[in-house]
C-alpha positions as CSV (number, residue, x, y, z in Angstrom):
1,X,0.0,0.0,0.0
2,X,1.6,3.2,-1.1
3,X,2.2,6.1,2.0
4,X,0.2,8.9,2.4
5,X,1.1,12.3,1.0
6,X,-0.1,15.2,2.4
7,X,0.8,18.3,-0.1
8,X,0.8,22.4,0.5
9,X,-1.2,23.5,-2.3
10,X,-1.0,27.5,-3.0
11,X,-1.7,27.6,-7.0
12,X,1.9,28.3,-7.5
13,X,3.9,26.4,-9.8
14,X,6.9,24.6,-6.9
15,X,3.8,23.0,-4.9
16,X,1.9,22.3,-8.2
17,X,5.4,20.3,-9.4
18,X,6.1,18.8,-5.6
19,X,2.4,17.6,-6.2
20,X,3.5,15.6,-9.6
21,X,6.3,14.7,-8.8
22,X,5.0,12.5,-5.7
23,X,2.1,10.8,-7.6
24,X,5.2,9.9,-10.3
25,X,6.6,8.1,-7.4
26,X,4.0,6.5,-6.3
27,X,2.9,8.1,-3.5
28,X,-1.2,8.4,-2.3
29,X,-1.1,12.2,-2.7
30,X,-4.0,14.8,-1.0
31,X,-3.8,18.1,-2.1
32,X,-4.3,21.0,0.7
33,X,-4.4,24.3,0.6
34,X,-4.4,26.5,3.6
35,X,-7.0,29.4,4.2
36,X,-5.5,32.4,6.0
37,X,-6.9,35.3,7.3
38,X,-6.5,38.6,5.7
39,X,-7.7,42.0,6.2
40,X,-11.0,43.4,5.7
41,X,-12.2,40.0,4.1
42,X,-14.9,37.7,5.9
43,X,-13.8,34.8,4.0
44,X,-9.8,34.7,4.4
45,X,-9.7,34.1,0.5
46,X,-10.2,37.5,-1.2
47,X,-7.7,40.0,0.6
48,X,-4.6,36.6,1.8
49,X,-2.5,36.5,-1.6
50,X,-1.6,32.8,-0.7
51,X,-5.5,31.8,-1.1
52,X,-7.1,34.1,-3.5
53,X,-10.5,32.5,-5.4
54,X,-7.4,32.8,-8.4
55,X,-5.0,30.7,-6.7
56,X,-8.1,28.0,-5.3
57,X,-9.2,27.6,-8.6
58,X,-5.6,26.9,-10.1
59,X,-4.5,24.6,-7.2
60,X,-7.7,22.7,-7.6
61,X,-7.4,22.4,-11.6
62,X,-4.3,20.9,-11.0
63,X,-5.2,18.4,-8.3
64,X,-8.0,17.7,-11.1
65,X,-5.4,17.1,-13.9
66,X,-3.3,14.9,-11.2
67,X,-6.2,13.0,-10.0
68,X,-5.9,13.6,-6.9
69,X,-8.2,14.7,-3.8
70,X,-8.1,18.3,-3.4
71,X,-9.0,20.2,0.3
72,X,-9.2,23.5,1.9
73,X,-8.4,24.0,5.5
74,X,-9.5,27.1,7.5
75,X,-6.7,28.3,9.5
76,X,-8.0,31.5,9.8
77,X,-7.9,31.7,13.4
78,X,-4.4,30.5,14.7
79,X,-2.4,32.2,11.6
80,X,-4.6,35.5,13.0
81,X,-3.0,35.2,16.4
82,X,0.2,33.4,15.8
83,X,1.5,35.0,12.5
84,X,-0.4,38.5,12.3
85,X,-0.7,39.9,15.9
86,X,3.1,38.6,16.5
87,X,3.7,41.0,13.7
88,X,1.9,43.9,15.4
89,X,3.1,43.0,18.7
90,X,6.3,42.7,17.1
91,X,6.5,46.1,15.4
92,X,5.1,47.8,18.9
93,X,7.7,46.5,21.2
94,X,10.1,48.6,18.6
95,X,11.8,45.0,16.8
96,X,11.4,43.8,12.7
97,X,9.9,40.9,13.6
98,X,9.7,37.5,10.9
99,X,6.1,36.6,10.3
100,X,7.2,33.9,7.8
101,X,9.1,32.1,10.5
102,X,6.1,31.7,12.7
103,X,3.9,30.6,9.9
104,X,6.6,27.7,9.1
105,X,7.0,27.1,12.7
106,X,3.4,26.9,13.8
107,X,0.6,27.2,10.7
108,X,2.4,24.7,8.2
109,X,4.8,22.3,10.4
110,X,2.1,23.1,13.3
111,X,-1.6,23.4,12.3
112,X,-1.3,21.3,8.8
113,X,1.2,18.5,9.9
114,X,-1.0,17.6,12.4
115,X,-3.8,17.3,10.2
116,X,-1.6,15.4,7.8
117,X,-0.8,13.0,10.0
118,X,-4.4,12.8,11.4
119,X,-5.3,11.8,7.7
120,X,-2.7,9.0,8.0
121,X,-0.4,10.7,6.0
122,X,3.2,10.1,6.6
123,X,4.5,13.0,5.4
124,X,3.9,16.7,4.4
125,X,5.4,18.0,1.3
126,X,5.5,21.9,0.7
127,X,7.4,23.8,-2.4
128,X,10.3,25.2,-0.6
129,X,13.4,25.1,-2.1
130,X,15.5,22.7,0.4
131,X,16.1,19.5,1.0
132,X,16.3,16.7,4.1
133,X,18.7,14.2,4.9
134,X,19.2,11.4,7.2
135,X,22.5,10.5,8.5
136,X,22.8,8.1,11.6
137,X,19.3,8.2,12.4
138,X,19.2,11.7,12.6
139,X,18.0,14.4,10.2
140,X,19.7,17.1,8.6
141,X,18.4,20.6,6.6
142,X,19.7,21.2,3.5
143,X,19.9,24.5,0.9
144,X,18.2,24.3,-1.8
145,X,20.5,23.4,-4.9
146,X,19.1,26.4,-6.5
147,X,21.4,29.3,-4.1
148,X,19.0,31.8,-5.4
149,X,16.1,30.2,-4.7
150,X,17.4,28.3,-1.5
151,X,14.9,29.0,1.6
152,X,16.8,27.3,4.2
153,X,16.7,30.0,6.1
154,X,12.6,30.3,6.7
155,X,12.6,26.9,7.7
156,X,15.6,26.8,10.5
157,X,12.5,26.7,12.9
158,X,11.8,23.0,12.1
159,X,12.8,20.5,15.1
160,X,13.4,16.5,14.0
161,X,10.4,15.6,14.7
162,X,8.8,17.6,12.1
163,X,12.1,17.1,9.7
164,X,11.3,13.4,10.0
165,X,7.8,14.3,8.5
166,X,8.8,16.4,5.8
167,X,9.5,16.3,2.0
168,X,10.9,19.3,-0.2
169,X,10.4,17.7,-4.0
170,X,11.4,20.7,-5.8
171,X,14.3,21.4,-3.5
172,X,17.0,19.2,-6.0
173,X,16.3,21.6,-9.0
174,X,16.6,25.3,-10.0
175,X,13.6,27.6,-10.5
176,X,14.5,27.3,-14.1
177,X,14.3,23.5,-14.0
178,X,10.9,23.3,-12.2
179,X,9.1,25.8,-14.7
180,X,10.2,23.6,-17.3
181,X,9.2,20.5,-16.0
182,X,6.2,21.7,-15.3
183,X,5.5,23.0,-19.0
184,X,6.8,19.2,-19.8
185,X,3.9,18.0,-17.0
186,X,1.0,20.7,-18.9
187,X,0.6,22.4,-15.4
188,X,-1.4,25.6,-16.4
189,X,1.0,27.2,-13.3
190,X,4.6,26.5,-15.1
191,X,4.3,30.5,-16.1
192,X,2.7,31.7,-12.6
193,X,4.8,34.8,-11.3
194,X,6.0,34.5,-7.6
195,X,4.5,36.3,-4.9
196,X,6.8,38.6,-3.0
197,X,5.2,40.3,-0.4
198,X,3.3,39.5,2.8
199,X,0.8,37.6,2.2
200,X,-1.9,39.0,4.6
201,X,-1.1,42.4,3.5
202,X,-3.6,43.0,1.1
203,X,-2.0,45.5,-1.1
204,X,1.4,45.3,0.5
205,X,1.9,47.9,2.8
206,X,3.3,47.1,6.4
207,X,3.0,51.0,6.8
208,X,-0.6,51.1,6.2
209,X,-1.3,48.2,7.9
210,X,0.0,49.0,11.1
211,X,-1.5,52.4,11.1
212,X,-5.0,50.8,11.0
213,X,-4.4,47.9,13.7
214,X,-1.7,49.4,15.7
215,X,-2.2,53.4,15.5
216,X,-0.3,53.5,18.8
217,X,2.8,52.5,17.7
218,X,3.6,54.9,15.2
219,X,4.1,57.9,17.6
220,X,6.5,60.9,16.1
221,X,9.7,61.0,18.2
222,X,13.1,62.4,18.3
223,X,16.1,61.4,16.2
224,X,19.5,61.2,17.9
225,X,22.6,60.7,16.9
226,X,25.0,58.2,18.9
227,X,26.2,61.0,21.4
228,X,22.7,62.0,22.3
229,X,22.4,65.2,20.3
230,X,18.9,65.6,18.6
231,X,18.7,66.0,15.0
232,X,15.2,65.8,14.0
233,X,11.7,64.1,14.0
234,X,11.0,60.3,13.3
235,X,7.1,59.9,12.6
236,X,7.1,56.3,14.1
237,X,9.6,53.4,15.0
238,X,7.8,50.8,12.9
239,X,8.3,52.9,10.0
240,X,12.0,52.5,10.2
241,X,14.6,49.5,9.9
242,X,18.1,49.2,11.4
243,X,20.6,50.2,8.4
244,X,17.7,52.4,6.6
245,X,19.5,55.4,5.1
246,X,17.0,57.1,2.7
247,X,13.7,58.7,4.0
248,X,14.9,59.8,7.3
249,X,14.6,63.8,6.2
250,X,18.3,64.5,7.6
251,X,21.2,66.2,6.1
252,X,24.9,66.2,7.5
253,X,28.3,66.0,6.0
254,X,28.1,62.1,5.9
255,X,25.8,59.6,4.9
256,X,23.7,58.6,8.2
257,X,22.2,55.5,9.0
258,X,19.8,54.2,11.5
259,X,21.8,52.2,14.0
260,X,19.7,51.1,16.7
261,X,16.2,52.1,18.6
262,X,15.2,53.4,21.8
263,X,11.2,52.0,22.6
264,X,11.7,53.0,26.0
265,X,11.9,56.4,24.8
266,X,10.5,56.3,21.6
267,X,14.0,57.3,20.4
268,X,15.3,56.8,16.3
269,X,19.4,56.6,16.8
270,X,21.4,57.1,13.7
271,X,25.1,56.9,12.9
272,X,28.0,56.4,10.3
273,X,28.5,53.2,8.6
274,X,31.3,52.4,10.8
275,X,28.4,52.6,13.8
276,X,26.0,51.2,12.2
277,X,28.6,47.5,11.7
278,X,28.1,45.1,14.3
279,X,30.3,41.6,14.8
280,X,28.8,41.3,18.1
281,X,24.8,40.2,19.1
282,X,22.9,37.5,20.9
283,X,20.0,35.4,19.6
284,X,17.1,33.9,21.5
285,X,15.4,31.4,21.6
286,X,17.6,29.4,19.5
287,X,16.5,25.8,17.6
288,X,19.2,23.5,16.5
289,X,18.3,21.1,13.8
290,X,19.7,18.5,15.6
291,X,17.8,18.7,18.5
292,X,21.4,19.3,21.0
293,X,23.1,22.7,21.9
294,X,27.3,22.1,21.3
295,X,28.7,21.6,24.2
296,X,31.7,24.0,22.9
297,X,32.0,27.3,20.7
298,X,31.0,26.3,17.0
299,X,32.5,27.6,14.0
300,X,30.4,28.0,11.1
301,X,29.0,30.9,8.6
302,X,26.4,33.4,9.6
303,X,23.4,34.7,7.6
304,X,21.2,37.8,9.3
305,X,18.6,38.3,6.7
306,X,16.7,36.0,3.9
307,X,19.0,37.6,1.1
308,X,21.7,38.1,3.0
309,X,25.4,36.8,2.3
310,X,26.6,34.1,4.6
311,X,30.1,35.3,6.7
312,X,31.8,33.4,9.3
313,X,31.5,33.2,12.6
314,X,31.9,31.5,15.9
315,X,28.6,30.8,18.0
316,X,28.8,30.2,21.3
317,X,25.8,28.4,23.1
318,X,24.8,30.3,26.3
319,X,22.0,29.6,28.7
320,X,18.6,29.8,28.7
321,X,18.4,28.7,25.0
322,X,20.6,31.4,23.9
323,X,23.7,32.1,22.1
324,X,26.2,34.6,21.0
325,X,27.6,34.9,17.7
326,X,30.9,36.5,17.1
327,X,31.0,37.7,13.5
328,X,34.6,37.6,11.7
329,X,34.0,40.6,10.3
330,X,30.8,43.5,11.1
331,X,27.9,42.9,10.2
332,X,25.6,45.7,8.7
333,X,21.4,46.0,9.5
334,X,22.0,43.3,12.8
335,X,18.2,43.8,13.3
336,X,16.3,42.3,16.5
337,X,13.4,40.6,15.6
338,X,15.3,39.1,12.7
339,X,17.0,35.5,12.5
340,X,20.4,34.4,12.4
341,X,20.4,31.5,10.7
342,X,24.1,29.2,11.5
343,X,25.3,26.9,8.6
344,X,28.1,24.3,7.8
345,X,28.5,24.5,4.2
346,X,25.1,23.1,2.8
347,X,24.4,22.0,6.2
348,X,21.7,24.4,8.5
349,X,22.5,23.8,11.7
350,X,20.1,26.3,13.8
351,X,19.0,29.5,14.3
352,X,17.4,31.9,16.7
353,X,16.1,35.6,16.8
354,X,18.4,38.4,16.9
355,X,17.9,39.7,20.6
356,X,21.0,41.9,21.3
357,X,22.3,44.3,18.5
């Protein structure tokens, strides 16, 4: 009897292929795609850009052509609480917080792997560009062939229980090479363009959106520079990033930066370049693929940001789930709220949440 397949339908054309690609080898695939709650919208399918009526219809029409069962599943109410008020509470308490990483972490490894393996599926297969590997019993996270593509870095979250229950199909192959094997497969999706923005922001403004559901937290306040010496007016921390240069309505004999916030005070602090470099920050809570803390300071490379370039580093474990990483050179827009992701070559060993900039 073949195993169970439970697949993370969005329309797109990676979780269209995954889809195929199992039911070519042989697997008892069920299609799912996830409803998600979105501004303004009753339904959770009109205003989310990862479950539009579009994206339904073209996930289902390619179940259809795959012959295989096809399901929605209302998740509304947990990704409201667990993805889109962390983001609000996030941007309130003055950090740049990661609502992908909670949606990995608890919506599609949470919410729909449990449901997958209430269907007696064995495992869950999503279209992310990475791979798994066992060695010794034990499971390892892998880049994504494709370095471009490669979203390692969303998914340092998973623990090995959930690695033991998930597949990447399209992680082996370049963007290039799953558009064309889907054209080869006649998925309507091969051409579908990629979405790039937040998904529950319904035209793609954070700014917008946080002015509407958290009004509060986008009080004017002074900007400082790193001695203390007011310079102007900020209009709200949320509308502001660590290493953000243009917008900040200042003028000085040298390119300024923003280098760090004040929520306390309500307080935009900006700097040179040369403040603005960190090789020094802690991360909590961190998650280690392997499921043990080293017992010693590990080397291995660094990345601080989705699209960011990898530098080495030496991390050291420190109590209470946390660590500090020592960067070999400085790093620039070290932003709390934000994952550090640790790697050994292809290899992703953990990663936690930049605390300490």
């Amino acid at each position: 009897m073949s195993e169970r397949v439970v697949v993370a339908m969005s329309g797109g054309v990676d979780s269209s292929l995954a889809a195929a690609l199992l039911v070519e080898q042989g697997y008892e695939v069920v299609g799912i795609m996830l409803r998600l709650w979105a501004e303004g919208d009753t339904s959770g399918a009109a205003g989310n850009r990862c479950c539009t009526p579009d994206a339904q219809a073209l996930a289902r029409y390619v179940a259809h052509l795959l012959e295989i069962p096809f399901y929605i599943l209302d998740v509304q109410t947990p990704f409201k609480t667990q993805v889109v008020d962390f983001f609000i509470q996030g941007y309130s308490a003055g950090v740049t917080p990661n609502p992908c990483l909670q949606c990995n972490r608890h919506i599609r490894f949470g919410h729909l792997l449990r449901y997958a393996l209430a269907l007696g599926a064995s495992y869950l297969a999503t279209g992310h560009y990475a791979r798994v590997r066992q060695v010794n019993g034990r499971y390892q996270l892998l880049k994504g062939v494709d370095e471009r593509k490669d979203q390692s870095y969303v998914l340092h979250v998973l623990t090995q229980q959930e690695l033991a229950h998930a597949l990447f199909p399209v992680g082996s192959y370049t963007k290039a090479e799953v558009r064309q094997m889907a054209r080869a497969r006649g998925l309507p999706v091969a051409d579908r363009p990629e979405s790039q923005d937040l998904c529950f922001l319904a035209d793609g403004d954070y700014r917008r959106f946080l002015a509407r559901h958290a009004p509060e937290a986008l009080r004017p306040g002074p900007i400082v520079d790193t001695a203390g010496r007011r310079l102007g007016q900020h209009q709200g921390l949320p509308l502001y990033t660590i290493g953000q240069r243009k917008g900040l309505g200042l003028s000085g004999p040298e390119p300024l930066y923003v280098v760090a916030t004040d929520p306390a005070t309500n307080t935009l602090i900006v700097g040179s370049r040369a403040e603005l470099g960190r090789a020094r920050f802690q991360v909590q809570p961190v998650n280690w693929i392997s499921g043990e803390a080293p017992t010693a300071p590990l080397r291995c490379t660094v990345k601080i940001r989705y699209k960011a370039n990898e530098v080495p580093a030496t991390v050291t474990p420190l109590e209470g789930g946390c660590a500090e990483v020592v960067a070999a050179e400085p790093l620039y827009g070290v932003t709390p709220g934000q994952a550090a992701v640790f790697y050994d070559g292809e290899v992703v060993l953990g990663g936690g949440i930049i605390r300490l900039s």
